[in-house]
DSSP file (Angstrom, degrees, kcal/mol; ACC not computed):
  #  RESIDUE AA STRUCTURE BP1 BP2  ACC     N-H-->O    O-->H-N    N-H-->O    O-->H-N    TCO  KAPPA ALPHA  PHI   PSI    X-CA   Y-CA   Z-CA
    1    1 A X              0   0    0      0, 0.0     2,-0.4     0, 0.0     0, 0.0   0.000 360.0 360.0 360.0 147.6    0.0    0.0    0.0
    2    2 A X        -     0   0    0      2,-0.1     2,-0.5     0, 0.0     0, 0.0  -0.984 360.0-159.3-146.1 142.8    1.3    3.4   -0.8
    3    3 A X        +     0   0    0     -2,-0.4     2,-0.2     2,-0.0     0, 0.0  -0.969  42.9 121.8-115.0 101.9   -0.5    6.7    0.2
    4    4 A X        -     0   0    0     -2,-0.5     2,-0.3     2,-0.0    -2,-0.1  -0.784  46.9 -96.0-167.6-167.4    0.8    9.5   -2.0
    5    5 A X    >>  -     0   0    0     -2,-0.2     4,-1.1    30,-0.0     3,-0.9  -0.814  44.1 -52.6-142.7 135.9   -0.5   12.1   -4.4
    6    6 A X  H >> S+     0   0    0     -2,-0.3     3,-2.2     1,-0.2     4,-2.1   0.278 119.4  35.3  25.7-109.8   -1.4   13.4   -8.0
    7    7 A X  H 3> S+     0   0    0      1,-0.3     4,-3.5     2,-0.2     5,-0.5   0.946 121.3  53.4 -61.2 -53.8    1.8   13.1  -10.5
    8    8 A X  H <4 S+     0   0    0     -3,-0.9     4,-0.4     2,-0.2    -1,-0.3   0.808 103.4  52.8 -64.4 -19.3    2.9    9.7   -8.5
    9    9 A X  H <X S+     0   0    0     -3,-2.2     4,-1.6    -4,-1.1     3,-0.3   0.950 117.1  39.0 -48.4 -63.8   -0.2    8.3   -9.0
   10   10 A X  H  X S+     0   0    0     -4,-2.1     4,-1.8     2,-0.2    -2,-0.2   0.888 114.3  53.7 -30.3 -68.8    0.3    9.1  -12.8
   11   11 A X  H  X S+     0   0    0     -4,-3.5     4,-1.4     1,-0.3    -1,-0.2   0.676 108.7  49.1 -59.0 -36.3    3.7    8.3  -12.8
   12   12 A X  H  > S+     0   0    0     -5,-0.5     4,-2.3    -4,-0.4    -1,-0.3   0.875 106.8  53.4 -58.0 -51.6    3.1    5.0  -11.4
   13   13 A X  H  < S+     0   0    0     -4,-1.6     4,-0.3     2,-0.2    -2,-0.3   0.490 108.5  50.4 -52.1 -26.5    0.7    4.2  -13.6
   14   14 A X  H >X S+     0   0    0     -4,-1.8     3,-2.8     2,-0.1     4,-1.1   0.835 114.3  43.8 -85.3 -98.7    2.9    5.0  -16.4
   15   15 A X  H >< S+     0   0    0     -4,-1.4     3,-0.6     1,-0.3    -2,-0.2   0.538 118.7  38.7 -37.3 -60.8    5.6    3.0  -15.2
   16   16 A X  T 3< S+     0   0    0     -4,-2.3    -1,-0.3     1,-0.2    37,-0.3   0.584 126.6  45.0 -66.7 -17.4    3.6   -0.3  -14.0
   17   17 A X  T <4 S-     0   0    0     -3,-2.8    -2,-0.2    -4,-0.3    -1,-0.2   0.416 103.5-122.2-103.4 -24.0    1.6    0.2  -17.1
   18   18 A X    <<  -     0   0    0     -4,-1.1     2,-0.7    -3,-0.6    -3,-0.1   0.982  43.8-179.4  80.5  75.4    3.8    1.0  -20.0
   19   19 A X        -     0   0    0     -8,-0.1    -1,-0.2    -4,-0.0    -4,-0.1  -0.902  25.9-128.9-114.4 121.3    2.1    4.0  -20.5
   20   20 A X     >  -     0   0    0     -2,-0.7     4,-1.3     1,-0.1     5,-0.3  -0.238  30.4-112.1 -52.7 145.3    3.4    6.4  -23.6
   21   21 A X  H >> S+     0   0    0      1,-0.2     4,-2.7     2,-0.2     3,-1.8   1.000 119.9  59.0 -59.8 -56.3    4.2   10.4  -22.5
   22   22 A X  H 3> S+     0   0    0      1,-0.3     4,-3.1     2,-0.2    -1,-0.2   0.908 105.3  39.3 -48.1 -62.3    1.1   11.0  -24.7
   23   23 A X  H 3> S+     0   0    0      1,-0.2     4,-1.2     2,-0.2    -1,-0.3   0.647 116.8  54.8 -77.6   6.7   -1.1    8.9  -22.9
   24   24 A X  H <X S+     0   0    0     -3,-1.8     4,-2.4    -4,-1.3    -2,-0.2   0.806 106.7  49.7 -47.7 -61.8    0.6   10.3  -19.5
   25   25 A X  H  X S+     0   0    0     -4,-2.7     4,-1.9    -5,-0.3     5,-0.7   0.997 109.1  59.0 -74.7 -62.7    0.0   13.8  -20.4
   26   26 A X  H  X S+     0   0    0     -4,-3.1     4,-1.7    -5,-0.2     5,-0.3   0.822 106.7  39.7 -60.4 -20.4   -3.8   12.6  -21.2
   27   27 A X  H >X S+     0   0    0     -4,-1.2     4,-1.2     3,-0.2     3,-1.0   0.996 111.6  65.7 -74.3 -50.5   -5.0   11.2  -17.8
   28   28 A X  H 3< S+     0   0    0     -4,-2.4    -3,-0.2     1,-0.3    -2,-0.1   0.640 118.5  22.3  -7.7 -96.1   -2.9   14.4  -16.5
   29   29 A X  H 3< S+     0   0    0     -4,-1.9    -1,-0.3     1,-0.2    -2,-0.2   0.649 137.4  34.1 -71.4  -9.5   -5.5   16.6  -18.2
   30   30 A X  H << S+     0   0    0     -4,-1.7     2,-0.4    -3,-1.0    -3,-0.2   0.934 127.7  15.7-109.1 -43.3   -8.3   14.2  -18.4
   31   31 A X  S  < S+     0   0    0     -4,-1.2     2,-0.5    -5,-0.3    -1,-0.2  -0.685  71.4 166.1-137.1  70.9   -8.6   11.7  -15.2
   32   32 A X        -     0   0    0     -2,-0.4    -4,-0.1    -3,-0.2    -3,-0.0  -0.683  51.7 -75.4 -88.5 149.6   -6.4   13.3  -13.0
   33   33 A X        -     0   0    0     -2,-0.5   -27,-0.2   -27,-0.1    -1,-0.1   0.061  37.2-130.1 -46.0 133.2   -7.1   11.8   -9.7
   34   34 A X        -     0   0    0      1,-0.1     2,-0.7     2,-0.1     3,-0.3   0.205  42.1 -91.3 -73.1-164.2  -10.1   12.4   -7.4
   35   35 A X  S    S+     0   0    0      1,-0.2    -1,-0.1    24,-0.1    30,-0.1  -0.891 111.0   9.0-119.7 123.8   -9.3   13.3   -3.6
   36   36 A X  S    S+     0   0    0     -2,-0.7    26,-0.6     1,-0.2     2,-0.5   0.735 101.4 159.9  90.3  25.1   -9.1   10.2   -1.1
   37   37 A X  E     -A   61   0A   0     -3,-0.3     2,-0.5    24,-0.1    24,-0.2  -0.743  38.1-127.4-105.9 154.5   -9.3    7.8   -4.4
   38   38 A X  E     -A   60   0A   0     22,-1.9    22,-2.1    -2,-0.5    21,-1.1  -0.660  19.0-171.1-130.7 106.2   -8.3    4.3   -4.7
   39   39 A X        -     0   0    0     -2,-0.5     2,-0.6    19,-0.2    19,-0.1  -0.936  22.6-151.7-114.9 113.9   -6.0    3.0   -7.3
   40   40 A X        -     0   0    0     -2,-0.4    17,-0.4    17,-0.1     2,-0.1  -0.789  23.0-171.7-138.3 130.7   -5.6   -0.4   -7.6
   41   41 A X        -     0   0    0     -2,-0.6     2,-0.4    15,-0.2    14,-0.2  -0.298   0.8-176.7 -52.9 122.0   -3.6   -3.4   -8.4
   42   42 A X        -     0   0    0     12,-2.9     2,-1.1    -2,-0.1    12,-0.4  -0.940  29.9-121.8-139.8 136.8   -4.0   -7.2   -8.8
   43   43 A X        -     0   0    0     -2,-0.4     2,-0.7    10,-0.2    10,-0.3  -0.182  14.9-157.9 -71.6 102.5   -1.5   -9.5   -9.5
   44   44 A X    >   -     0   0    0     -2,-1.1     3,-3.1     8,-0.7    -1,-0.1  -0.613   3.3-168.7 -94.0 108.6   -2.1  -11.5  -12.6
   45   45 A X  T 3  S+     0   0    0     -2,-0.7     6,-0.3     1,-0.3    -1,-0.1   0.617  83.2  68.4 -98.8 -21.2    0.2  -15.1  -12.2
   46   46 A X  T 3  S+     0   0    0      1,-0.1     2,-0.5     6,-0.1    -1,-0.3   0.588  89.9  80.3-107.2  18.5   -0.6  -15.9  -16.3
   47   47 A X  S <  S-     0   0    0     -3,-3.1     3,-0.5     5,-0.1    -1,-0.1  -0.944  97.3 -19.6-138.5 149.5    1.5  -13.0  -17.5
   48   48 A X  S >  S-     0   0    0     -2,-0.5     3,-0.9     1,-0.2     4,-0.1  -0.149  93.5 -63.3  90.6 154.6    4.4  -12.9  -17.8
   49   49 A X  T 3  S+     0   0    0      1,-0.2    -1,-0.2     2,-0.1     3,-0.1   0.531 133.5   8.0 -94.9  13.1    7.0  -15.2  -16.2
   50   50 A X  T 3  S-     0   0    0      1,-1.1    -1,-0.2    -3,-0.5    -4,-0.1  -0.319 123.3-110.3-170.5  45.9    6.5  -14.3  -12.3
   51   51 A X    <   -     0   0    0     -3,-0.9    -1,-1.1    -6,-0.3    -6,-0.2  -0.134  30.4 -99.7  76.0-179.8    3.4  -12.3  -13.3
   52   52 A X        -     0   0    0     -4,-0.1    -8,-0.7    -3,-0.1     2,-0.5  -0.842  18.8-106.0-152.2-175.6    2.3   -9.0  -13.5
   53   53 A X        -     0   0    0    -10,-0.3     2,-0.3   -37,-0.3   -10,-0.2  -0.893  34.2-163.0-105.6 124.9    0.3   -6.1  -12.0
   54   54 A X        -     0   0    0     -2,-0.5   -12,-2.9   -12,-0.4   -37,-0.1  -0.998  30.1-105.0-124.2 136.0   -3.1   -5.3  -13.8
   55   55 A X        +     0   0    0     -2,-0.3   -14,-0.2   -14,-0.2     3,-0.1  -0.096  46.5 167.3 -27.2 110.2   -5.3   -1.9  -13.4
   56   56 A X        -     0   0    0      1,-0.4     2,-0.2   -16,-0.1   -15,-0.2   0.889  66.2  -7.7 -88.6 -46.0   -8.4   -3.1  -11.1
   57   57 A X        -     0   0    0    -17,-0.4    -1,-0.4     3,-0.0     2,-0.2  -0.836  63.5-165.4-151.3 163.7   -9.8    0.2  -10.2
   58   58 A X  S    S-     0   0    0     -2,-0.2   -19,-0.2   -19,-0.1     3,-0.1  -0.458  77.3  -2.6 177.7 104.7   -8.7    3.9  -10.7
   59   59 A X  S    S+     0   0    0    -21,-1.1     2,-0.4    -2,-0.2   -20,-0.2   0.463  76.3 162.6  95.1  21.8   -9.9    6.8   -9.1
   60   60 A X  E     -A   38   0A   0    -22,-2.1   -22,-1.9     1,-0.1     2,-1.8  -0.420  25.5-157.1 -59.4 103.9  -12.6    4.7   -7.1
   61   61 A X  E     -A   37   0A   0     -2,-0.4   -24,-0.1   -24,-0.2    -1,-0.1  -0.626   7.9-172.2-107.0  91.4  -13.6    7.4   -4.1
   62   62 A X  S    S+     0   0    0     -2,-1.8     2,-0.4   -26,-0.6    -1,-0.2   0.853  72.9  20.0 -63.3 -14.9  -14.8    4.9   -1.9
   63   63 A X  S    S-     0   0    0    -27,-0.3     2,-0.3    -3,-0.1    -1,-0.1  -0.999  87.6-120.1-140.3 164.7  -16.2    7.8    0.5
   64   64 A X    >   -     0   0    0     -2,-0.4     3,-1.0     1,-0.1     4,-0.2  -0.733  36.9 -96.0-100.9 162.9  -16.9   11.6   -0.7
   65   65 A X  T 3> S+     0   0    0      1,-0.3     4,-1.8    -2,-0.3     5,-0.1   0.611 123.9  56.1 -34.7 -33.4  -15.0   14.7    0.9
   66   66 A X  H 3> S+     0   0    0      1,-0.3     4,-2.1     2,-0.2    -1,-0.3   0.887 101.7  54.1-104.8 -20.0  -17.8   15.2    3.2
   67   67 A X  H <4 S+     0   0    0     -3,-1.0    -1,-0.3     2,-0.2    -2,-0.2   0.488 107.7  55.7 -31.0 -17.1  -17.8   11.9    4.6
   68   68 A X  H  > S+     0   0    0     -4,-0.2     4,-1.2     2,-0.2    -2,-0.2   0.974 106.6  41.5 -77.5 -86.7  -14.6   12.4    5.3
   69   69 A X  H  X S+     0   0    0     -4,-1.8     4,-1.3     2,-0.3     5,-0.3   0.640 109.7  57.0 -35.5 -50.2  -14.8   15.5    7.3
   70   70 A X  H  X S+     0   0    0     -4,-2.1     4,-1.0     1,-0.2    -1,-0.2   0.701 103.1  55.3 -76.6 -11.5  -17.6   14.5    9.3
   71   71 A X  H  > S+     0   0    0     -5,-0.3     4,-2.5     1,-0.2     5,-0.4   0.903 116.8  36.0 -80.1 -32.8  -15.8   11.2   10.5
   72   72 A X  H  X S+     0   0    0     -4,-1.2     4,-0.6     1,-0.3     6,-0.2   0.689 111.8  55.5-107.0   4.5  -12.7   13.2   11.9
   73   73 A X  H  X S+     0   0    0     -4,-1.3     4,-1.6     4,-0.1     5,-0.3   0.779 111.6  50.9 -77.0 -36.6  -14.7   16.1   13.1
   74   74 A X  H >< S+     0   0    0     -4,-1.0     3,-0.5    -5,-0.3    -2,-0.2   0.919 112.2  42.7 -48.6 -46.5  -16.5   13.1   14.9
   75   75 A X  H 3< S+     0   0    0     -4,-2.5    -1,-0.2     1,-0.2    -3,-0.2   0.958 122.3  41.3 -59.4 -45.4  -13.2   11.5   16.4
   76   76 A X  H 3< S-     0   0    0     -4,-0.6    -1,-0.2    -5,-0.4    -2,-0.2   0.436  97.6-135.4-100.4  12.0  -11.8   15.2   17.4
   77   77 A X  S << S+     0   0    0     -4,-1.6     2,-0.2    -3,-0.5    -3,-0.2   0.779  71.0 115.2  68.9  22.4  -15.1   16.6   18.8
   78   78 A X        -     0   0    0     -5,-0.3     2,-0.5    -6,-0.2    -1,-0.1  -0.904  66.9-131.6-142.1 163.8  -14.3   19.6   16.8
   79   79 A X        -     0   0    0     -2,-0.2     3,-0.1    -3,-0.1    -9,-0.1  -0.886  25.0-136.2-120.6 142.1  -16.3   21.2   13.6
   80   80 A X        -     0   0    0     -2,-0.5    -7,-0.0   -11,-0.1     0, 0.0  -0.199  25.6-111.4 -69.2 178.1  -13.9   22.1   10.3
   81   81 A X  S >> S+     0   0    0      2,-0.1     3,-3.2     3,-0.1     4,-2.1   0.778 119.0  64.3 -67.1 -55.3  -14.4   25.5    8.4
   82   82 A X  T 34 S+     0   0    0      1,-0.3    -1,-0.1     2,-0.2    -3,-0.0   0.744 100.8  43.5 -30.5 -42.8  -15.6   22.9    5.7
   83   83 A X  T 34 S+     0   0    0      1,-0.2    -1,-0.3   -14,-0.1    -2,-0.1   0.739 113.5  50.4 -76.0 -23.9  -18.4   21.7    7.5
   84   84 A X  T <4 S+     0   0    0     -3,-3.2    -1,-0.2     2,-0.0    -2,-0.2   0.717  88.6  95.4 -87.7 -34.4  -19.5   25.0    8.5
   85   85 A X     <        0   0    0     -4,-2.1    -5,-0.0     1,-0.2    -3,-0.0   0.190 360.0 360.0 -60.4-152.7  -19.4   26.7    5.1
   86   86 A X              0   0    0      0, 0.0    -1,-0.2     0, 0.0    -3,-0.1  -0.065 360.0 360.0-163.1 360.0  -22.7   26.9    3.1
């Protein structure tokens, strides 16, 4: 598991994926990655000679932003700006 951000998502994805700078530069501008979203891998054992990594999911926001926010204002008692704004 790795917890990281934008361009390393990408960058990953290009690398583990064979990905051309052209199609790099589009998910850049077209499916750059949501916020809290879940890219993921699963190993497939019939490519390749000790396997490979295949795309599962990508950009799967298993909870939205204001889910978010209301679970950790719930652990810390305390209320964001976020929550507050209108």
């Amino acid at each position: 598991m790795a917890i990281t951000h934008h361009l390393t998502i990408l960058a990953t994805r290009a690398t583990f994926e064979r990905l051309s700078p052209e199609q790099f530069l589009h998910l850049d501008r077209h499916e750059k990655p949501v916020n809290c979203g879940v890219t993921r891998y699963v190993g497939n054992p019939e490519r390749g000679s000790q396997g490979r990594l295949e795309l599962d999911e990508y950009n799967k926001q298993h909870f939205t932003d204001q889910e978010v926010i209301l679970e950790l204002e719930k652990k810390s008692g305390r209320k964001t700006r976020r929550s507050t704004a209108k």
